[in-house]
N, C-alpha and C positions, 0 to 999 in steps of 0.2 A: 442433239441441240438442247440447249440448257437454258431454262428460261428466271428469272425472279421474282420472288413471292414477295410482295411489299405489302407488309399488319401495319394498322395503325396504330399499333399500342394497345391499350386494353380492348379487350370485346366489351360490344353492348349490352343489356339486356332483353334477350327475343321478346317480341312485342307479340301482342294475345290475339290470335285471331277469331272472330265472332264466327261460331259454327252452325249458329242457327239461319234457318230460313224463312220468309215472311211464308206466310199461312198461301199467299196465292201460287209462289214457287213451284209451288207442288201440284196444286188442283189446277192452272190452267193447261198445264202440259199434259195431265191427265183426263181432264174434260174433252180438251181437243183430240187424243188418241179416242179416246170413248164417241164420240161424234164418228171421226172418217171410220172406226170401225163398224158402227153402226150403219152407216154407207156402203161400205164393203160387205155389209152380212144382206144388205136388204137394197139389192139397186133398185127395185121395182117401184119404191115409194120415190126417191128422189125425184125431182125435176126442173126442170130449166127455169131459169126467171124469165118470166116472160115482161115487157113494156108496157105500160099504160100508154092506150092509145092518144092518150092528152101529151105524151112524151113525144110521140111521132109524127103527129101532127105539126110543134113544136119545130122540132129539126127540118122538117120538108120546110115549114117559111123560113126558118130560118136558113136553110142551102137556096129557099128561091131570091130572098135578099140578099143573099152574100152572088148570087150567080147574076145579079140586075147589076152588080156596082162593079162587078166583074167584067164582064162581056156586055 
């Protein structure tokens, strides 16, 4: 099967592409490797976020209001 090739007439001039990269390009992908690896070399220091109890408090009135206007 034979297909046709339709030029427009002259080619254009390739247009330049910019090869450089902004300075963060580079260092947040590398920061973030550098982080989880340091996680992976030392799980012992990591640890969970834990809630401020100003936070929990919070949420309990606020499920005990939402459960008054509810039920």
């Amino acid at each position: 099967m034979t297909t046709q090739v339709h030029s427009r007439g002259e080619p254009t001039a390739p247009v330049p592409v910019q090869s450089r990269l902004p300075w963060w390009a580079l260092a947040l992908p590398t920061l973030a490797f550098l982080v989880l690896l340091a996680l992976v070399a030392h799980p012992g220091e990591a640890h969970a976020a834990v809630a401020s109890p100003g936070l929990a408090g919070l949420l309990d009135r606020l499920g005990a209001f939402l459960g008054g206007l509810i039920g």
